[in-house]
PAMARLO-154806 format. One record per atom (N, C-alpha, C): residue number from 1; chain; atom name; z, y, x. Coordinates in steps of 0.02 Angstrom, whole numbers, plus 50000, padded with zeros to 5 digits. Last residue first. Example, Ala and Ser with C-alpha at 12.3 -4.5 7.8 and 13.67 -1.06 7.14 Angstrom:
// residues 2
+-----+--------+-------+-------+-------+-------+
| num | cadena | atomo |    pz |    py |    px |
+-----+--------+-------+-------+-------+-------+
|   2 |      A |     N | 50354 | 49888 | 50642 |
|   2 |      A |    CA | 50357 | 49947 | 50684 |
|   2 |      A |     C | 50394 | 50002 | 50645 |
|   1 |      A |     N | 50390 | 49716 | 50660 |
|   1 |      A |    CA | 50390 | 49775 | 50615 |
|   1 |      A |     C | 50390 | 49835 | 50660 |
+-----+--------+-------+-------+-------+-------+
***
This chain:
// residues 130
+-----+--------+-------+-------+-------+-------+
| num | cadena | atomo |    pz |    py |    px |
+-----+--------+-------+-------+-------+-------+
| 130 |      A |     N | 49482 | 49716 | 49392 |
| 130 |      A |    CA | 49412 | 49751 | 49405 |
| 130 |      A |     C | 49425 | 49789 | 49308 |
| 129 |      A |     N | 49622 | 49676 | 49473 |
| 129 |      A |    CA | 49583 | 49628 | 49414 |
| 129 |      A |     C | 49504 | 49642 | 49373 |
| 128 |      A |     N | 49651 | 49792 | 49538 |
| 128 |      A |    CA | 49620 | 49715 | 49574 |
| 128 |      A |     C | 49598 | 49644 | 49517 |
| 127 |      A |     N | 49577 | 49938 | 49494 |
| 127 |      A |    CA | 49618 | 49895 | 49492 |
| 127 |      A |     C | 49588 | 49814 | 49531 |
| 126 |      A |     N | 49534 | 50057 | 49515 |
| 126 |      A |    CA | 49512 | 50028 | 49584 |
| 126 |      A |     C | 49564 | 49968 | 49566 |
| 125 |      A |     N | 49585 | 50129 | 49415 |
| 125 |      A |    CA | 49519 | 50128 | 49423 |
| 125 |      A |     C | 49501 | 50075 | 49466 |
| 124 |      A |     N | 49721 | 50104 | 49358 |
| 124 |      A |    CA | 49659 | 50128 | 49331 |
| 124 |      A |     C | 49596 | 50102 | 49328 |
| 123 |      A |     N | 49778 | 50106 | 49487 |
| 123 |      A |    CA | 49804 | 50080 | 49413 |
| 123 |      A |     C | 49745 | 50079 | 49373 |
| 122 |      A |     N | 49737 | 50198 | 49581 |
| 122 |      A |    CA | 49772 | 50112 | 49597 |
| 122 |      A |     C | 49790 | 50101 | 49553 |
| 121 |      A |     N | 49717 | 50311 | 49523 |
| 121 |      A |    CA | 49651 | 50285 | 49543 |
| 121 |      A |     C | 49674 | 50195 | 49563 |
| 120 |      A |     N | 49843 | 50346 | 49477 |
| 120 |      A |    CA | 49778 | 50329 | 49431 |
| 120 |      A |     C | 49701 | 50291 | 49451 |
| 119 |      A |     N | 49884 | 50394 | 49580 |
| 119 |      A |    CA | 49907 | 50321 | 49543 |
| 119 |      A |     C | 49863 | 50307 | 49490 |
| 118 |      A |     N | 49808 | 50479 | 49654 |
| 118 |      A |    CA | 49828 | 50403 | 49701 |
| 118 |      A |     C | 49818 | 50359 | 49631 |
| 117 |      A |     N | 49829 | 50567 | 49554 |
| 117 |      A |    CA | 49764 | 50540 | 49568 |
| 117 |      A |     C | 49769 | 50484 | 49616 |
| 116 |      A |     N | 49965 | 50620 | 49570 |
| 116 |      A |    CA | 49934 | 50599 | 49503 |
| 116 |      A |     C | 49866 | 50548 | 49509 |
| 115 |      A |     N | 49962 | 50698 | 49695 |
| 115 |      A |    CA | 49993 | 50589 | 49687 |
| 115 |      A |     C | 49962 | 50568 | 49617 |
| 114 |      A |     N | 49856 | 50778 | 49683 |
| 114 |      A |    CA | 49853 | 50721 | 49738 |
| 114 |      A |     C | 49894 | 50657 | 49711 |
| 113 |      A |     N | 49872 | 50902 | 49606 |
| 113 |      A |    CA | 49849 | 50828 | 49593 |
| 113 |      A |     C | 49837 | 50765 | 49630 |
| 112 |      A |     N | 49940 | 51005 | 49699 |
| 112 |      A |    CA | 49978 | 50987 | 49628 |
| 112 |      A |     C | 49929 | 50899 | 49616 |
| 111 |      A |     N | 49848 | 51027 | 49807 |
| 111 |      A |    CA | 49892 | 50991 | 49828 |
| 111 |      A |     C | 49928 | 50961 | 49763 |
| 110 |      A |     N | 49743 | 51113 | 49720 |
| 110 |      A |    CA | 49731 | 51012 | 49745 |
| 110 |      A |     C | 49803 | 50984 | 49766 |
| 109 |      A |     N | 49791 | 51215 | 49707 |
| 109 |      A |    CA | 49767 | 51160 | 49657 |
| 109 |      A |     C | 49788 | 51089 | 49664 |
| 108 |      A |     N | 49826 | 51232 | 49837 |
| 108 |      A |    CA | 49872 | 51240 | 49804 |
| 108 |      A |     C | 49853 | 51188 | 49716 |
| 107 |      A |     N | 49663 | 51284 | 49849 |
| 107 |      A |    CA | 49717 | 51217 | 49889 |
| 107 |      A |     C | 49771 | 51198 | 49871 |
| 106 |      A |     N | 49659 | 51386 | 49754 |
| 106 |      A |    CA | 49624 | 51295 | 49770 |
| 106 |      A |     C | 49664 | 51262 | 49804 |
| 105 |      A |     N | 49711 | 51473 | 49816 |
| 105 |      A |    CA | 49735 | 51446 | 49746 |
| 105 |      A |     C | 49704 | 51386 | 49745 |
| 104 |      A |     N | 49632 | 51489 | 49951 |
| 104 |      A |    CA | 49707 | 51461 | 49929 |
| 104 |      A |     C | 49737 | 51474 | 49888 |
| 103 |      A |     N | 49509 | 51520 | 49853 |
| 103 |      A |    CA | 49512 | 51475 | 49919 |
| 103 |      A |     C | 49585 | 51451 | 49917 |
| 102 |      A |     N | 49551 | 51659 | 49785 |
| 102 |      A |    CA | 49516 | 51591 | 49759 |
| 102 |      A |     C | 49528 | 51559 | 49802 |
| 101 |      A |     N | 49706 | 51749 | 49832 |
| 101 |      A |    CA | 49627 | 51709 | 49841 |
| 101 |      A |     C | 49623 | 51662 | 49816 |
| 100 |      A |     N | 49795 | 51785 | 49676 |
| 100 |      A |    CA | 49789 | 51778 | 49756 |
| 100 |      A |     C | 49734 | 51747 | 49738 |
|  99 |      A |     N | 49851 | 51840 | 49545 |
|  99 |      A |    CA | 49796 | 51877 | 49607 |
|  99 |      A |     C | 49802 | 51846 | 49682 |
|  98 |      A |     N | 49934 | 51813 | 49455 |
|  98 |      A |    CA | 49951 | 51805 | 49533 |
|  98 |      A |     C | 49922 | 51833 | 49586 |
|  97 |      A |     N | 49833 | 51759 | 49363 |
|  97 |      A |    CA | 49897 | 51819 | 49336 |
|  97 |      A |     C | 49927 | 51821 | 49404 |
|  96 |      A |     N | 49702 | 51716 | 49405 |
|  96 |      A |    CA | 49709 | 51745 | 49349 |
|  96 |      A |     C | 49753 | 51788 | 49351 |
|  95 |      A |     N | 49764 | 51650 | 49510 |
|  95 |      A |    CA | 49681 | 51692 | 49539 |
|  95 |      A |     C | 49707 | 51734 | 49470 |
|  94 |      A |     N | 49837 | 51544 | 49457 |
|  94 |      A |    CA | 49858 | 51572 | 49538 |
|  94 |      A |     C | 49796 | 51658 | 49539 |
|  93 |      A |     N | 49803 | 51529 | 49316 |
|  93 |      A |    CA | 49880 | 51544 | 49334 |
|  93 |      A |     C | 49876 | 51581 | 49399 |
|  92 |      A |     N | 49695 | 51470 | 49367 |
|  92 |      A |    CA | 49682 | 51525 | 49304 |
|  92 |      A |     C | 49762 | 51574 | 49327 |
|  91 |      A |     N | 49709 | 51374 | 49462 |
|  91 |      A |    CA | 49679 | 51431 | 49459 |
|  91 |      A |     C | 49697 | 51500 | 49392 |
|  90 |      A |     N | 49782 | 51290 | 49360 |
|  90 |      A |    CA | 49817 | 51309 | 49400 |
|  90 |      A |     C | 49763 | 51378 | 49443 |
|  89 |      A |     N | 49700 | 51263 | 49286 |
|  89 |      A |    CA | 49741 | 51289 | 49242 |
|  89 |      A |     C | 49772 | 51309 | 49304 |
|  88 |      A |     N | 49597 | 51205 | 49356 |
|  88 |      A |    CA | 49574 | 51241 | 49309 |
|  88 |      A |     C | 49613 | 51292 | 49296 |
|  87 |      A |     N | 49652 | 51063 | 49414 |
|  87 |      A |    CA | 49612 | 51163 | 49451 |
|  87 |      A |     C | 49621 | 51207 | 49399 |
|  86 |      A |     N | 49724 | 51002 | 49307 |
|  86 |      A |    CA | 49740 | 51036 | 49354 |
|  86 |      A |     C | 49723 | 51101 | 49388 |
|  85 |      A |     N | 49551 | 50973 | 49248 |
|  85 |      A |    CA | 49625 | 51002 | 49207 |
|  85 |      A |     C | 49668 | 51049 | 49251 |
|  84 |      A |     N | 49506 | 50894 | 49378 |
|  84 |      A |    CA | 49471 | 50949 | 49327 |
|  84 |      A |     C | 49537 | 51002 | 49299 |
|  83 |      A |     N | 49606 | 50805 | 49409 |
|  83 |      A |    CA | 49575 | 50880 | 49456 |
|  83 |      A |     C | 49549 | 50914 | 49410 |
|  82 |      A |     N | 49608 | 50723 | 49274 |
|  82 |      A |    CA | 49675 | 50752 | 49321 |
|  82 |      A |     C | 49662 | 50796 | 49371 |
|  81 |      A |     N | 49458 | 50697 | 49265 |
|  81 |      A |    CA | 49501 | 50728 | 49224 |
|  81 |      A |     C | 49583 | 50758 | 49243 |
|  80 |      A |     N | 49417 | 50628 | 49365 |
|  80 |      A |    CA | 49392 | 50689 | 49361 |
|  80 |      A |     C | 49430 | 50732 | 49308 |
|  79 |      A |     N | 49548 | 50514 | 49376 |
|  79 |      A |    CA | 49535 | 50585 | 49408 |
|  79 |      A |     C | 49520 | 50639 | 49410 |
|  78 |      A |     N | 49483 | 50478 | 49227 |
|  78 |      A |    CA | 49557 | 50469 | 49264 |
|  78 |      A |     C | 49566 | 50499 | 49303 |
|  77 |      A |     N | 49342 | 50477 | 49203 |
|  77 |      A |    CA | 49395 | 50489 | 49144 |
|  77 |      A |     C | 49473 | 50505 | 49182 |
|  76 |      A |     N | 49291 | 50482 | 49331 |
|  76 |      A |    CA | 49295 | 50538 | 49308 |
|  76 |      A |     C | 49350 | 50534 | 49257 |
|  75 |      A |     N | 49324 | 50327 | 49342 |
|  75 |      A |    CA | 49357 | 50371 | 49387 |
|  75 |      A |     C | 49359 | 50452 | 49380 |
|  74 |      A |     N | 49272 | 50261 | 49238 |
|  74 |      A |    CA | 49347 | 50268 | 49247 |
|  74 |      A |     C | 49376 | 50313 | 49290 |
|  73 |      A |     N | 49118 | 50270 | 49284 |
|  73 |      A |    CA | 49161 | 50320 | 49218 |
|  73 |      A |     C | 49225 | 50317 | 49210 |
|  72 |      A |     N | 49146 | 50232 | 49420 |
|  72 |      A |    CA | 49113 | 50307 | 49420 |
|  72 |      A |     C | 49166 | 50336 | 49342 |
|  71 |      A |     N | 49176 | 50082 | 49349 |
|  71 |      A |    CA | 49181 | 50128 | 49385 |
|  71 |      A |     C | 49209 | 50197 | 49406 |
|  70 |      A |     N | 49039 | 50070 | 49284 |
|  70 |      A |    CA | 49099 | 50073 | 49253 |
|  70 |      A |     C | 49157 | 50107 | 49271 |
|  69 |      A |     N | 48945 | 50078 | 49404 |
|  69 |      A |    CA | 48917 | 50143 | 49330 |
|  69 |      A |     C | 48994 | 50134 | 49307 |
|  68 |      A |     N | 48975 | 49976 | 49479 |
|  68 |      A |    CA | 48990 | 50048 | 49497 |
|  68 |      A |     C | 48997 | 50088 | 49417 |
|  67 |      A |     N | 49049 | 49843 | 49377 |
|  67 |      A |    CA | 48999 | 49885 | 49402 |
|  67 |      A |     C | 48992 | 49965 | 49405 |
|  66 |      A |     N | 49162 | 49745 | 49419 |
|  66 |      A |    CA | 49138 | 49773 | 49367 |
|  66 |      A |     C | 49069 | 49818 | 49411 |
|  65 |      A |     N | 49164 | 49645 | 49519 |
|  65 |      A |    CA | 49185 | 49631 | 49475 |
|  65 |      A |     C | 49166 | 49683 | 49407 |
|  64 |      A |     N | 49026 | 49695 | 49669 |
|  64 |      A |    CA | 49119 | 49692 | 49623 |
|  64 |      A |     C | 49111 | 49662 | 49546 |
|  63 |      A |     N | 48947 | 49773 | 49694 |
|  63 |      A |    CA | 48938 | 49729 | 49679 |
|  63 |      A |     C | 48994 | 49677 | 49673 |
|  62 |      A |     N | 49054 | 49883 | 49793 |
|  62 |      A |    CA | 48987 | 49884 | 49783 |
|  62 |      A |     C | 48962 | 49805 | 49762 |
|  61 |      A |     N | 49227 | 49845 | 49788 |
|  61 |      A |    CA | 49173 | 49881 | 49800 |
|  61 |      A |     C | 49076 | 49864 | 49773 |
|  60 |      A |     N | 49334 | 49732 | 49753 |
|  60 |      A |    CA | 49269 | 49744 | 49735 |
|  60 |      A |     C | 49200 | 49760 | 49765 |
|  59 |      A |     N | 49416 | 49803 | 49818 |
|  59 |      A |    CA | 49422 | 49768 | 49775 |
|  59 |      A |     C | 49379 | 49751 | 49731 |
|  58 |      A |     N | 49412 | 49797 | 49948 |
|  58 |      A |    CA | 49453 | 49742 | 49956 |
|  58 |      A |     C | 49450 | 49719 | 49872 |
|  57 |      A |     N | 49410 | 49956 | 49934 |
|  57 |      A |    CA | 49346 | 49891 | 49955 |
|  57 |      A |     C | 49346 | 49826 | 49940 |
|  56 |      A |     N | 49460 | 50080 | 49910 |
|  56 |      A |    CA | 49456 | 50013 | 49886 |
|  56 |      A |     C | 49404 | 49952 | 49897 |
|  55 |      A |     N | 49422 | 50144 | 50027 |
|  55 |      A |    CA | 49482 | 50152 | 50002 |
|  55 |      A |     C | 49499 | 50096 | 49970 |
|  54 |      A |     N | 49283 | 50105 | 50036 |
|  54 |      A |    CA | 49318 | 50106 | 50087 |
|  54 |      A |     C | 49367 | 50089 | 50077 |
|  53 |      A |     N | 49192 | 50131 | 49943 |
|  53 |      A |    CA | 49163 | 50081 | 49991 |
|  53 |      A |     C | 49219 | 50082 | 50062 |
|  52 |      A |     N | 49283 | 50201 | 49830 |
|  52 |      A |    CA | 49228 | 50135 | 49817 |
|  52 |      A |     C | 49206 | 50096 | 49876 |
|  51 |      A |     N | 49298 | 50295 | 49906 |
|  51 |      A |    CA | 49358 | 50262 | 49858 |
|  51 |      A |     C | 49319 | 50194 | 49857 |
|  50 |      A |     N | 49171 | 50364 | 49928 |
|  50 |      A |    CA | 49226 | 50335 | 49980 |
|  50 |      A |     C | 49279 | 50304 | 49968 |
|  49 |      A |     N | 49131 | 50401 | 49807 |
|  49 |      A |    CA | 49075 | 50350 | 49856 |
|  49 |      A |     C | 49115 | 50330 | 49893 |
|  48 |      A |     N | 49237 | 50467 | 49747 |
|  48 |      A |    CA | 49230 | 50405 | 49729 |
|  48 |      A |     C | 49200 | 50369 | 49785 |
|  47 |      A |     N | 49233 | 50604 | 49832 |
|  47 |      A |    CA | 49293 | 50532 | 49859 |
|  47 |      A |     C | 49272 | 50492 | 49819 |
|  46 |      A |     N | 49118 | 50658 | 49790 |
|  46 |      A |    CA | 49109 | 50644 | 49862 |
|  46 |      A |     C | 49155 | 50593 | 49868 |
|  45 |      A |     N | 49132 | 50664 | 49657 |
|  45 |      A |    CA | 49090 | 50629 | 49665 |
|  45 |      A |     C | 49086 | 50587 | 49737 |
|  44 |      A |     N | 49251 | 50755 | 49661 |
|  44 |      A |    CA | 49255 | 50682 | 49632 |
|  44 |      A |     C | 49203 | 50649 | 49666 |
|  43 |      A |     N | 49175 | 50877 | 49724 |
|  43 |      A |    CA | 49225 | 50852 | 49786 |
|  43 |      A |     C | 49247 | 50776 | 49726 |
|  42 |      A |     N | 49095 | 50910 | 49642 |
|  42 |      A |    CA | 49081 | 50892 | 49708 |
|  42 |      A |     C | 49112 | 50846 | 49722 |
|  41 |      A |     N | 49206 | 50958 | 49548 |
|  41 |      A |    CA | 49134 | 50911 | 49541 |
|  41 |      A |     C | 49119 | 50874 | 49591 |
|  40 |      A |     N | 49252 | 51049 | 49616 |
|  40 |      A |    CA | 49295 | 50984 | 49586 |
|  40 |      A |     C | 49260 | 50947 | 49569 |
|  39 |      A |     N | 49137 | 51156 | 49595 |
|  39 |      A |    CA | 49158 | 51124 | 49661 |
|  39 |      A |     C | 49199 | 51060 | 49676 |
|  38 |      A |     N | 49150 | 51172 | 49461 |
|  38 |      A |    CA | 49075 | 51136 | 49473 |
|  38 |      A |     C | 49087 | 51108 | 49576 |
|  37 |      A |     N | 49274 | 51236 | 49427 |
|  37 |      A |    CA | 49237 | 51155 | 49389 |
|  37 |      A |     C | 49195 | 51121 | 49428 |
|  36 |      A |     N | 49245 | 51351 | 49524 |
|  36 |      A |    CA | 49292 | 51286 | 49547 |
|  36 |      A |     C | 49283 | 51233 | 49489 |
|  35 |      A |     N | 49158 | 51396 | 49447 |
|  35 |      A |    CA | 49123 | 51402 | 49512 |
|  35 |      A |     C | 49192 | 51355 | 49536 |
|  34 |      A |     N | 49217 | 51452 | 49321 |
|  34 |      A |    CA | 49150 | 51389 | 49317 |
|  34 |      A |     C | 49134 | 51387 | 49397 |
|  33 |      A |     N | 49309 | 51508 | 49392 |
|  33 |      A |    CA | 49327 | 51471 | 49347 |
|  33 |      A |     C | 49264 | 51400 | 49352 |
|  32 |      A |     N | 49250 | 51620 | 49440 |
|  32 |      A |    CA | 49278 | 51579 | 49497 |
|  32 |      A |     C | 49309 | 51512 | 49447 |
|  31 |      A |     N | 49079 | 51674 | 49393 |
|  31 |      A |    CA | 49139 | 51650 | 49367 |
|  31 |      A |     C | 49174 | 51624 | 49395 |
|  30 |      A |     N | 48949 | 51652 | 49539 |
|  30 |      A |    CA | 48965 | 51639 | 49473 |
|  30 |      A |     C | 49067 | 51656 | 49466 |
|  29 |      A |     N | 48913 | 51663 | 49654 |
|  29 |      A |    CA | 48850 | 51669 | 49605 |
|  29 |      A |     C | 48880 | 51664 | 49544 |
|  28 |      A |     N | 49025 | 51657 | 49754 |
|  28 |      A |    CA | 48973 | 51725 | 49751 |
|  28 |      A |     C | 48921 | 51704 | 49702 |
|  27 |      A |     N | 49075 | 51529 | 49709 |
|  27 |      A |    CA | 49097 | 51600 | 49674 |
|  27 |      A |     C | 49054 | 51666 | 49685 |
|  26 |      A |     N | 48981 | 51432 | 49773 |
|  26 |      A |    CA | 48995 | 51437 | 49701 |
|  26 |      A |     C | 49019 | 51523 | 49677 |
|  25 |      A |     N | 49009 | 51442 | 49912 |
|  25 |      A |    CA | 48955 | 51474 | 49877 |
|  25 |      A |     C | 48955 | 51481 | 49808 |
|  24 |      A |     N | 49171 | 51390 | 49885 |
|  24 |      A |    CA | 49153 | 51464 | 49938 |
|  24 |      A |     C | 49086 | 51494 | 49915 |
|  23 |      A |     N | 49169 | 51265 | 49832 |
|  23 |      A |    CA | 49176 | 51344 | 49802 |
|  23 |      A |     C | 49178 | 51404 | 49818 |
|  22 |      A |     N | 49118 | 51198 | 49961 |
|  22 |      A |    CA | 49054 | 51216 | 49868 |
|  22 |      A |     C | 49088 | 51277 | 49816 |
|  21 |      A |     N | 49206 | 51207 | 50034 |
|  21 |      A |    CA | 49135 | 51246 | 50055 |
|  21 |      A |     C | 49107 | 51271 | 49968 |
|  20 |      A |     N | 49299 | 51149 | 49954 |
|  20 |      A |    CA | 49330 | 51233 | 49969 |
|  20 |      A |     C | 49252 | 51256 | 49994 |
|  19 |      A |     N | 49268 | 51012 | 49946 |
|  19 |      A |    CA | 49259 | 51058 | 49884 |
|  19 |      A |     C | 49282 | 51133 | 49904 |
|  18 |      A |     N | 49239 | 50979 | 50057 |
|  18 |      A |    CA | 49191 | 50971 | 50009 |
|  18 |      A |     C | 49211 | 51020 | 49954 |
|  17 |      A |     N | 49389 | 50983 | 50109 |
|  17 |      A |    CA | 49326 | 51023 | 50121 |
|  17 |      A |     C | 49278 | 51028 | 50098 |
|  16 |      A |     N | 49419 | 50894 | 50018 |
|  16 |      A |    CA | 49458 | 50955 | 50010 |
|  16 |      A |     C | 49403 | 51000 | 50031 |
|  15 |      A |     N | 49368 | 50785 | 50045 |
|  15 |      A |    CA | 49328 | 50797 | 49981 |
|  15 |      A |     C | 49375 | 50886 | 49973 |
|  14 |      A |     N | 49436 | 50731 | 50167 |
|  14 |      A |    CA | 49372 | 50781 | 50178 |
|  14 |      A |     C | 49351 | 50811 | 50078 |
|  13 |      A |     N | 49559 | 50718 | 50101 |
|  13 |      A |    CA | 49541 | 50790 | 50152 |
|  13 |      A |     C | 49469 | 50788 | 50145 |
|  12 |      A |     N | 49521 | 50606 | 50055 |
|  12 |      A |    CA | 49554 | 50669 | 49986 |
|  12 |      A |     C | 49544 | 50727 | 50041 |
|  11 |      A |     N | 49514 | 50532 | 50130 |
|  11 |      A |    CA | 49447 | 50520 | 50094 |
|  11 |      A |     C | 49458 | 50602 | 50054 |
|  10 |      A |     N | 49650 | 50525 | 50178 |
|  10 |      A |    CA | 49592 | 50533 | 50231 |
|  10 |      A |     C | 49537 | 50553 | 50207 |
|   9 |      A |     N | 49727 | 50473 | 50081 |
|   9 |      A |    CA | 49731 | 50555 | 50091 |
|   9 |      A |     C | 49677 | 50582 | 50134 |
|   8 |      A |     N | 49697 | 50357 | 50083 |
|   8 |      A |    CA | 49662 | 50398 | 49986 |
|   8 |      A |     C | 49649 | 50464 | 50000 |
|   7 |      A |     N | 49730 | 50311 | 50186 |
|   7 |      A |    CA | 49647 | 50300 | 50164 |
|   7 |      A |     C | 49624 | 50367 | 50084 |
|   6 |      A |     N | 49865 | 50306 | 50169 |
|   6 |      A |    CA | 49830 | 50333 | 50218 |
|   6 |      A |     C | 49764 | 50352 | 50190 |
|   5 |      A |     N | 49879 | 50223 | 50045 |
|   5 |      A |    CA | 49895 | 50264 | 50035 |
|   5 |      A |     C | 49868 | 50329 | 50065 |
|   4 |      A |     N | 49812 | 50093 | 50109 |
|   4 |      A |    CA | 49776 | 50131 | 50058 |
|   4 |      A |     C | 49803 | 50202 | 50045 |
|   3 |      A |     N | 49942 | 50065 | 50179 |
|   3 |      A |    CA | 49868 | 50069 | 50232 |
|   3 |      A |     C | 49844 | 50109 | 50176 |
|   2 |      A |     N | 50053 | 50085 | 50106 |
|   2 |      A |    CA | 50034 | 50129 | 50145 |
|   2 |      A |     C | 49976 | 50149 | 50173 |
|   1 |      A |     N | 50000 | 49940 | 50041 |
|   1 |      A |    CA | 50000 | 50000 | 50000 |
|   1 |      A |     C | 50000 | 50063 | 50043 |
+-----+--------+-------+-------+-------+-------+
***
């Protein structure tokens, strides 16, 4: 459980950077609201591929017990939905009535959904019964 534990936070940094670049261009074209949805976007899509062929490998992975497409949709319903929600409201709160930077109100995002998203993703999604 530590080894994966390691692995969730390894896969969860880079998707951090994945998602602080995509909302770095995101906000100069748009709404910092719709411009961190669409960077939390990113950054699900980027840790599933790595949840899937790394984090959880052992359980399944790629031609597994259920199939990616199933998956992908447990992992938005259960993550993309626990980052989604999270940023959202916690931006709105940090950038909205707090006025601090977009960039570290994000991070501050992300740090609030990290364990929520371990356990959902080892219960959930990446279960060993598929």
């Amino acid at each position: 459980m530590i080894r994966r534990w390691l692995k969730f936070h390894a896969v969860g940094a880079m998707g951090i950077l994945v998602q602080l670049a995509a909302l770095a261009l995101f906000q100069t074209r748009m709404n910092y609201l719709t411009a961190t949805a669409l960077a939390v976007e990113c950054a699900i899509l980027h840790n599933f591929v790595w949840h899937q062929h790394w984090t959880w490998r052992d359980r399944g992975g790629v031609g597994g017990n259920m199939s990616v497409a199933g998956r992908l949709l447990r992992f938005h319903l259960g993550n993309g939905a626990v980052s989604l929600l999270s940023n959202l409201l916690a931006m709105r709160l940090l950038v909205g009535y707090f006025d601090l930077p977009v960039l570290i109100a994000n991070l501050c995002a992300i740090a609030l959904a990290s364990l929520a998203n371990f356990a959902v993703s080892e219960k959930a999604v990446f279960t060993a019964r598929g």
